[in-house]
C-alpha positions as CSV (number, residue, x, y, z in Angstrom):
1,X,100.9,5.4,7.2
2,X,97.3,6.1,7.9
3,X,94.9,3.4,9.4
4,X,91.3,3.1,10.2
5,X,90.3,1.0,13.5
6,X,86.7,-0.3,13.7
7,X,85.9,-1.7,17.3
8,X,83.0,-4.0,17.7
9,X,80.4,-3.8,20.5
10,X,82.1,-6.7,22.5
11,X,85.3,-4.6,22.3
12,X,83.3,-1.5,24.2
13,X,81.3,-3.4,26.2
14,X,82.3,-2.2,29.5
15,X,85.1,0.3,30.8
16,X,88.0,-2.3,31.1
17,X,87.2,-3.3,27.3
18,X,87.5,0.7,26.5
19,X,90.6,1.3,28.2
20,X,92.0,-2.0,26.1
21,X,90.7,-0.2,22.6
22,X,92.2,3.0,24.0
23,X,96.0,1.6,24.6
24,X,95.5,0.3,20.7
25,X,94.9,3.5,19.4
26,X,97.9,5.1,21.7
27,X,99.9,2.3,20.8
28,X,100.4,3.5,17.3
29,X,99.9,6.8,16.0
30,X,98.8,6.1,12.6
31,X,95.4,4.8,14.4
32,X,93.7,8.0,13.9
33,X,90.5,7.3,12.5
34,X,88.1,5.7,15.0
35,X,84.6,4.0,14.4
36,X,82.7,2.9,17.7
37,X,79.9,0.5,17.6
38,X,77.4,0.3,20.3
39,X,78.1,-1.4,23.9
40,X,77.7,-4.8,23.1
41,X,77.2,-8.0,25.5
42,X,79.4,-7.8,29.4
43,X,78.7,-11.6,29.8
44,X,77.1,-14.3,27.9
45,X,73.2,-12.9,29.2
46,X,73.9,-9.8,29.2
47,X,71.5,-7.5,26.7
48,X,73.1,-5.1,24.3
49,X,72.5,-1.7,24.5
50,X,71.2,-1.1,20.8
51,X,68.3,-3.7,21.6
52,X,67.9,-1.9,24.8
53,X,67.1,0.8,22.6
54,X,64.6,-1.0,20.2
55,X,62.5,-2.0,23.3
56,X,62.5,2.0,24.4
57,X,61.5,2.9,20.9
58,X,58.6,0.4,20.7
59,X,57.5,1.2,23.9
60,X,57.3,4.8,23.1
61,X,55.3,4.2,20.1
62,X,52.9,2.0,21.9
63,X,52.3,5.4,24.6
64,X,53.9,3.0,27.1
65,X,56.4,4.5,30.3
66,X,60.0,3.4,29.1
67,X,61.9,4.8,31.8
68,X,63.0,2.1,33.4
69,X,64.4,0.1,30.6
70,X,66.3,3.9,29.4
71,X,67.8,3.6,33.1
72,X,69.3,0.3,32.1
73,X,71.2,2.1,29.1
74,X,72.1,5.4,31.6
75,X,73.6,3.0,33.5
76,X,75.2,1.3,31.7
77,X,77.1,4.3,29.6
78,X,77.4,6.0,33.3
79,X,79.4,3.0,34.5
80,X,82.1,3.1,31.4
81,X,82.0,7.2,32.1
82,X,83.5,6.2,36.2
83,X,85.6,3.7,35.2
84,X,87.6,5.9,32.5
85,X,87.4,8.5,35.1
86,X,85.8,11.4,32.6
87,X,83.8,14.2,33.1
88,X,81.3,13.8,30.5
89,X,77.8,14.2,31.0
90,X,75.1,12.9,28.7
91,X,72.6,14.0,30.9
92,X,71.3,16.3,28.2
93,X,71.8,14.2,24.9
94,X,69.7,11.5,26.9
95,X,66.2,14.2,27.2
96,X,66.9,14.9,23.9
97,X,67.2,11.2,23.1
98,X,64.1,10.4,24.9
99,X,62.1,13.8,24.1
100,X,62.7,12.4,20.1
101,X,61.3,8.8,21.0
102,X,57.8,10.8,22.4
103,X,58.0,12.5,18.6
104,X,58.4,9.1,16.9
105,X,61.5,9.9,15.0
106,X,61.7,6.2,13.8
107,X,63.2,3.3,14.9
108,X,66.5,3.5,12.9
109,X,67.0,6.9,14.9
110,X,66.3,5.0,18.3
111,X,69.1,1.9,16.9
112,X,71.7,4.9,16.1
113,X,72.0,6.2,19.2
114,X,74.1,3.5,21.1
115,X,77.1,4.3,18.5
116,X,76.3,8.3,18.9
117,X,76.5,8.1,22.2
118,X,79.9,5.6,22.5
119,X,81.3,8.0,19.9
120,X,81.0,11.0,22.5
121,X,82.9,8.8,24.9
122,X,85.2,7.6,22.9
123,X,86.3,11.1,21.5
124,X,86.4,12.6,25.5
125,X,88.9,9.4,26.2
126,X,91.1,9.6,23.2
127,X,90.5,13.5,23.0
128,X,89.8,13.2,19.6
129,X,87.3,15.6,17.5
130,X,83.7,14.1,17.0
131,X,82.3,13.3,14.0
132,X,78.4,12.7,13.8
133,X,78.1,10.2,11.5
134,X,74.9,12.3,10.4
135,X,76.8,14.7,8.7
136,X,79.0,12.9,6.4
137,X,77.4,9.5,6.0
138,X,74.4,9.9,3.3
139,X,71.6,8.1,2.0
140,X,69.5,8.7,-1.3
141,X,65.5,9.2,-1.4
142,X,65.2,5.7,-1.9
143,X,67.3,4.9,1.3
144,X,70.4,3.7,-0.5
145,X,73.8,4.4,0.3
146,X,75.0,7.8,-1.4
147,X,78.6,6.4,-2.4
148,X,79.7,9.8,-4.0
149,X,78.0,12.2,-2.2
150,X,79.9,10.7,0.9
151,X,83.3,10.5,-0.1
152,X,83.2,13.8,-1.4
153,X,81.7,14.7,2.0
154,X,83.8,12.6,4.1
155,X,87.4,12.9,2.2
156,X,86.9,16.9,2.4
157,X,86.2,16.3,6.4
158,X,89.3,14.0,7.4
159,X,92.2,15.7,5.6
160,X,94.6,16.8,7.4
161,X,92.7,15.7,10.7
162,X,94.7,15.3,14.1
163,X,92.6,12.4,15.1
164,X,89.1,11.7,14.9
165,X,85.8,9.5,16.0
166,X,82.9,8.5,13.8
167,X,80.3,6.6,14.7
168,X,79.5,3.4,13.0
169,X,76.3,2.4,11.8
170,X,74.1,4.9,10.4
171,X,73.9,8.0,8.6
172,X,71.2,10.7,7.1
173,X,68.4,10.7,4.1
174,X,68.6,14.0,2.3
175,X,65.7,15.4,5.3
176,X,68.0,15.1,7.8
177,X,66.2,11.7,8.8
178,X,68.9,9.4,11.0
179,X,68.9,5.4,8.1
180,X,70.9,2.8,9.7
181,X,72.4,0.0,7.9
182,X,71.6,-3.1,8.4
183,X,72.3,-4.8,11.5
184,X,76.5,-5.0,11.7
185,X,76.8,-2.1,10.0
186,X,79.6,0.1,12.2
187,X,81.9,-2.3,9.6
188,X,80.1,-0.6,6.2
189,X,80.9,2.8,8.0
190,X,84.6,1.8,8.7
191,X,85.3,0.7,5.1
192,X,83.6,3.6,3.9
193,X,86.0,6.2,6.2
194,X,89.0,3.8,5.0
195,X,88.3,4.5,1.5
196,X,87.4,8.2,2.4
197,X,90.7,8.9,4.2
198,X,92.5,6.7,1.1
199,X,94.3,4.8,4.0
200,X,97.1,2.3,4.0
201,X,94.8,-0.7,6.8
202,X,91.3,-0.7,7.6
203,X,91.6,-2.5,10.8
204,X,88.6,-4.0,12.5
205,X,88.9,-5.1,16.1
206,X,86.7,-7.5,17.6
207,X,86.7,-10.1,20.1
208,X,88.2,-13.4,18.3
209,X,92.1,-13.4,16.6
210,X,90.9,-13.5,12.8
211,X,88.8,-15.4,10.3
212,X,88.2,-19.0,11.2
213,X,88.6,-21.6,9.0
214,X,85.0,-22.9,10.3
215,X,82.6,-21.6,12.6
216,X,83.9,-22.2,16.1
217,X,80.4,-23.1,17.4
218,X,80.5,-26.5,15.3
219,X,84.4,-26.7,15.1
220,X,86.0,-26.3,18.3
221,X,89.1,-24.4,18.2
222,X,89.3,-24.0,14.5
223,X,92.3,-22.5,12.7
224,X,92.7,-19.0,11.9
225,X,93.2,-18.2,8.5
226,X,96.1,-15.7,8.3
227,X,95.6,-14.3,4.5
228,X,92.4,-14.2,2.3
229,X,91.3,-12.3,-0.4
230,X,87.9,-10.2,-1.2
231,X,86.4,-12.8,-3.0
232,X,87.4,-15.4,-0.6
233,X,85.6,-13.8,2.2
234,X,82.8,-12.6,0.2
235,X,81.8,-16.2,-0.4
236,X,82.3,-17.1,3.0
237,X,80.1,-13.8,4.1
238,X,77.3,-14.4,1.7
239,X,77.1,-18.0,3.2
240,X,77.1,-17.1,6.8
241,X,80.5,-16.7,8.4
242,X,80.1,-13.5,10.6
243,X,82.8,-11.1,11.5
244,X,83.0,-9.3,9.2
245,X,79.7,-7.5,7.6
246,X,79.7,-8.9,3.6
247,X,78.7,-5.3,2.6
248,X,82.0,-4.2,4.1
249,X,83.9,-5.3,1.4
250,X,82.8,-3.4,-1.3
251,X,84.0,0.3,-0.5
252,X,87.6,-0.9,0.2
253,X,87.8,-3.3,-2.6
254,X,87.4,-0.3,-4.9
255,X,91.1,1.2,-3.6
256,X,92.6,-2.1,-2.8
257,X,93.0,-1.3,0.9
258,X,93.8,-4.1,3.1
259,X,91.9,-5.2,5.8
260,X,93.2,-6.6,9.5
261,X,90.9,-8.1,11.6
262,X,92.2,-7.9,15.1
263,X,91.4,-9.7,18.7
264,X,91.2,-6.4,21.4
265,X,91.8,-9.0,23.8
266,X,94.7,-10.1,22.2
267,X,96.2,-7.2,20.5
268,X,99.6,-9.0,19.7
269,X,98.1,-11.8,17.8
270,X,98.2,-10.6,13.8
271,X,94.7,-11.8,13.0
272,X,93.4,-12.5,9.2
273,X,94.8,-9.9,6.4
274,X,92.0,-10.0,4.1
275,X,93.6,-8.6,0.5
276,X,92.1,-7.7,-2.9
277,X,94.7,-10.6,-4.3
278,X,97.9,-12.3,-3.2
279,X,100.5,-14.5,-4.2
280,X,100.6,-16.5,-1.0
281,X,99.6,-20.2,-0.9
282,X,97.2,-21.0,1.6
283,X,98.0,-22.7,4.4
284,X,95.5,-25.9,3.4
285,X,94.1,-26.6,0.1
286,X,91.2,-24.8,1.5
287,X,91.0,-21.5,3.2
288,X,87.5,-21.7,4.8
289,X,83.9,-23.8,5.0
290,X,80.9,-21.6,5.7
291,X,77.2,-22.7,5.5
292,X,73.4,-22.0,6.1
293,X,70.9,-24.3,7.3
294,X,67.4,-23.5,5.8
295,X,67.1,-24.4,2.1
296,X,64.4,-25.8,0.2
297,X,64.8,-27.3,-3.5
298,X,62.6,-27.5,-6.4
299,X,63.4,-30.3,-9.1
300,X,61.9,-29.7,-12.5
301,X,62.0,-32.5,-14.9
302,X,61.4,-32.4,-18.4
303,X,62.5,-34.8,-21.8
304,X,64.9,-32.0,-24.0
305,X,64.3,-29.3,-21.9
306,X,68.0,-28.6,-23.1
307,X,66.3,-28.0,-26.4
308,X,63.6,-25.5,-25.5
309,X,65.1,-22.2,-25.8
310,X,64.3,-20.0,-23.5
311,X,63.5,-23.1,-20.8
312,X,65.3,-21.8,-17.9
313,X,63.8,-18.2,-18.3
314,X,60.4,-19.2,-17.7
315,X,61.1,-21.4,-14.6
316,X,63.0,-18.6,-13.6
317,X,59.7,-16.1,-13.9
318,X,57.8,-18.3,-12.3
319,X,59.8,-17.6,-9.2
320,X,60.1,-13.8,-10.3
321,X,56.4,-13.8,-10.4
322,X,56.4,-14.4,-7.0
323,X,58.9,-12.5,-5.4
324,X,61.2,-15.5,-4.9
325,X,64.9,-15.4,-5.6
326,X,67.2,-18.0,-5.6
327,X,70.4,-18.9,-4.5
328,X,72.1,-21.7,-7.1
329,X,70.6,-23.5,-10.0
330,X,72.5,-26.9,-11.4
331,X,70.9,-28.4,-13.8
332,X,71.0,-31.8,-15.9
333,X,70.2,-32.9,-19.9
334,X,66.5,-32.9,-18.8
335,X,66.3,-31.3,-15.2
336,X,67.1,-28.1,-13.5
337,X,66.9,-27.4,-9.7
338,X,66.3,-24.1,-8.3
339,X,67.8,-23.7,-4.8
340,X,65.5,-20.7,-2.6
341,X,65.2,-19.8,1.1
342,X,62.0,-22.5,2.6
343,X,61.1,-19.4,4.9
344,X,60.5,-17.7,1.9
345,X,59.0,-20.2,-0.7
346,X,56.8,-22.4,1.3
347,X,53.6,-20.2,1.8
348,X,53.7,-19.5,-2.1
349,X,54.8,-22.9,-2.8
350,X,51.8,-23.9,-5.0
351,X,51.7,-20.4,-6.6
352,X,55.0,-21.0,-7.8
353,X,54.1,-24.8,-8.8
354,X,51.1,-23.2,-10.9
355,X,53.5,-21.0,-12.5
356,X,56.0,-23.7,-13.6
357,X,53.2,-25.7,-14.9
358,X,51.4,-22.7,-16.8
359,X,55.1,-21.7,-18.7
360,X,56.4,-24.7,-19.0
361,X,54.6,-27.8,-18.7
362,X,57.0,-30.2,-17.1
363,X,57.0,-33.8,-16.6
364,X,57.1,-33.8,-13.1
365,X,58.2,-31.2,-10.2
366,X,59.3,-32.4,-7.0
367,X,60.1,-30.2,-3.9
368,X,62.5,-31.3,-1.0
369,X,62.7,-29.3,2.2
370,X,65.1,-28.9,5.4
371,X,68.2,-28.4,3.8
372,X,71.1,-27.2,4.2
373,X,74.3,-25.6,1.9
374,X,77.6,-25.5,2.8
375,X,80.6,-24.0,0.9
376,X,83.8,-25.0,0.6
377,X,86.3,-22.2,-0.3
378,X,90.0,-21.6,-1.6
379,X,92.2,-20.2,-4.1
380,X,94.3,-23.1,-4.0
381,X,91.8,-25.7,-5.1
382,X,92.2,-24.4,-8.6
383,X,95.9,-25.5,-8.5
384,X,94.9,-28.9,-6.2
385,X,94.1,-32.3,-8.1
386,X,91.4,-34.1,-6.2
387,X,90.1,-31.6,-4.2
388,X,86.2,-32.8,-5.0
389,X,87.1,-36.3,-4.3
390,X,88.4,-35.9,-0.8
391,X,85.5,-33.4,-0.1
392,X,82.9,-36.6,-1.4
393,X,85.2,-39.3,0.0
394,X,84.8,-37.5,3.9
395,X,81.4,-37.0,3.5
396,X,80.9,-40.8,2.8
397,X,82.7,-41.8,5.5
398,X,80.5,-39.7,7.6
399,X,77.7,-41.5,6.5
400,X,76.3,-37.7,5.2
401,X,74.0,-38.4,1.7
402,X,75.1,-34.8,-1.1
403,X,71.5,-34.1,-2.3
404,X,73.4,-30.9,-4.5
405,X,76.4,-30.2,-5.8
406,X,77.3,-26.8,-7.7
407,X,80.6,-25.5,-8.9
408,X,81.2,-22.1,-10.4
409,X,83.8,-21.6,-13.2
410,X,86.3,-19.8,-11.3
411,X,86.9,-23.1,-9.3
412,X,86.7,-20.9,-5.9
413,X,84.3,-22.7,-4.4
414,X,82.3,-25.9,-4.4
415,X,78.6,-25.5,-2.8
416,X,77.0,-28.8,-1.2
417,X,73.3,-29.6,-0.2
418,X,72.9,-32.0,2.3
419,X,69.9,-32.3,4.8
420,X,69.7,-29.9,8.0
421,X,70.4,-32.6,10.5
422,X,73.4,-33.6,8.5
423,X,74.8,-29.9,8.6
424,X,77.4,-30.0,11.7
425,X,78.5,-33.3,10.5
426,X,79.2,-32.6,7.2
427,X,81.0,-29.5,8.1
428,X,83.7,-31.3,10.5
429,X,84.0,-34.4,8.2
430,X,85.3,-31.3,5.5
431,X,87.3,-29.4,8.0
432,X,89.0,-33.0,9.4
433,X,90.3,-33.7,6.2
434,X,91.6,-30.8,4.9
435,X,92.8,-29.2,8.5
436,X,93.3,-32.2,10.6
437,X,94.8,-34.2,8.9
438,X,97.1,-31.8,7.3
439,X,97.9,-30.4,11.2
């Protein structure tokens, strides 16, 4: 067997949190592909080193003395070196690091260099060969991931490899130039070495026991959900559930390798097996509610629209016109809503209006801000009579008003508007009747 272990920023935080990810790779010796992300947060106010970074970098640009803020991070990487007890010394990578902030080498070089320089540690602890990420991790001219280009690169790199350490996070344009992903990114570069390596597990340690059923911040306590597939997660992802990055999906789904996501502070709990498909019943009707605050509708109304061919195309360019895109679109006999992002729509709000009217000529348009859409998810609601009904039936009892409701075909999910301030409620009233209540 052959694994991959990811380790979050909370998991390498400090040099007690290191020595915990180091007894996990030593505890099995099929762990031996390692991807470090940056020191993340000791304690709840604590500053992560990555954004310790940022500040350097835009100090440097501005011509301003960043010295004492890059003590901060020498500190901070000097106190994990004393507590492992190593005898690395990064004394020289940091003038380098700081000589290349004077040259401007860009701000996704300055982000990169938490993970490049946890990487070096982490290969001196487990004795492991370093892999700059630099080197097999590509990007195109555009700044898009090279998907073929690196797992030629990388798969060539890891065969027959004793153990190695990659750092997460970034990679190189075809100049050599360092391109991050986006923030979260040390799990794109773990799926990507999974796939590379063709491994059995792509585990991904961080610091809770798994996927929540809900967010933990409005739930408290929630339940873990111990098996979900790609597609399961991917909705969840897309509408804000965080531990895992959405784009991190993609490169394993294409070989059908698992993934484990693991608690480093609780390295005997089995955490969430997230699978490409599975026979298993869930453990609720539902396996998880996700949402995002934010949302702004646009109602257009018009008598047999549903005759006008070509109807929904226009309404659609109006918002393509303006660089708008949109998240769900349920529509009626005579109307159609368009769900966007308000942070997006609302300073072209009238251009978009204008458009509407110019391609269409509707009977009326009517915009409602400040709201929110939450989705409920699960492979067993196909199977489940009624699941809608209780969903509607708990939000009535909670007194929360559904200003949307969308369903897609594949009966996977169920997406709900309701208003911002009716967000947290709405998402326990859900959870209660489909967790609680079944507990």
């Amino acid at each position: 067997m052959k694994k991959v272990v990811k380790f979050g920023g909370s998991s390498l935080a400090s040099a007690e949190q290191f020595q915990k990810a180091g007894e996990i790779v030593r505890g099995d010796e099929s762990r031996r592909i390692v991807i470090p992300s940056a020191p993340g947060k000791r304690f709840a106010v604590d500053t992560k080193v990555t954004d310790l970074l940022y500040t350097c970098y835009e100090l440097a640009e501005e011509g301003q003395d960043f010295s004492m803020e890059m003590q901060s991070i020498k500190k901070r990487y000097q106190e994990i070196i004393d507590g492992l007890d190593l005898k690395e010394d990064l004394k020289d990578e940091f003038a380098a690091i700081e000589n290349r902030f004077w040259e401007k080498a860009g701000a996704d070089y300055a982000a990169s260099r938490g993970e490049y320089l946890n990487g070096k540690l982490m290969a001196a602890y487990l004795g492991f060969e370093f892999v700059d990420a630099a080197e097999v991790i590509f990007f195109d001219e555009e700044g898009a991931f090279d998907n073929d280009k690196t797992n030629k690169v990388l798969s060539k790199r890891l065969e027959g490899n004793a153990g190695v350490v990659i750092p997460g996070f970034y990679g190189a344009m075809p100049d050599g130039r360092i391109k991050t992903f986006s923030r979260g990114g040390s799990d794109i570069t773990g799926s990507i070495a999974a796939r590379a390596a063709r491994a059995d597990v792509y585990e991904n340690w961080t610091d809770v026991s798994g996927v929540m059923v809900a967010d933990p911040r409005i739930i408290h306590n929630p339940e873990v959900i111990d098996v979900i597939t790609y597609r399961e997660l991917r909705e969840l992802a897309y509408m804000g559930a965080s531990v895992l990055h959405e784009d991190a999906i993609f490169p394993v789904r294409i070989e059908g390798i698992p993934i484990n996501i693991r608690n480093t502070n609780d390295p005997e709990a089995q955490g969430t097996w997230i699978v490409q498909s599975t026979g298993q019943k869930s453990k609720y009707t539902i396996t998880g509610i996700a949402g995002r605050k934010g949302f702004c509708s646009v109602n257009i109304e018009k008598d047999k629209m549903n005759s006008e061919i070509g109807f929904g195309r226009k309404i659609l360019q109006a918002f393509e016109d303006n660089e708008i895109s949109f998240e769900h679109m349920p529509s009626g006999i005579d109307t159609m809503t368009i769900l966007v992002h308000q942070d997006e729509f609302m300073h072209k709000e009238q251009n978009v209006v204008a458009g509407i009217n110019r391609l269409t000529h509707p009977d009326s348009i009517e915009i409602e801000a400040d709201l929110a859409l939450i989705a409920v998810v699960g492979r067993g609601m196909k199977s489940s009579r009624g699941t809608a009904g209780r969903i509607f039936s708990a939000l009535a009892h909670a007194n929360v008003n559904v200003k949307m409701i969308d369903q897609g075909s594949s009966e996977l999910n169920i997406i709900i508007g309701v208003r911002n301030e009716d967000f947290e409620t709405a998402i326990r009233a859900i959870y209660d009747i489909f967790v609680t209540a079944s507990i």
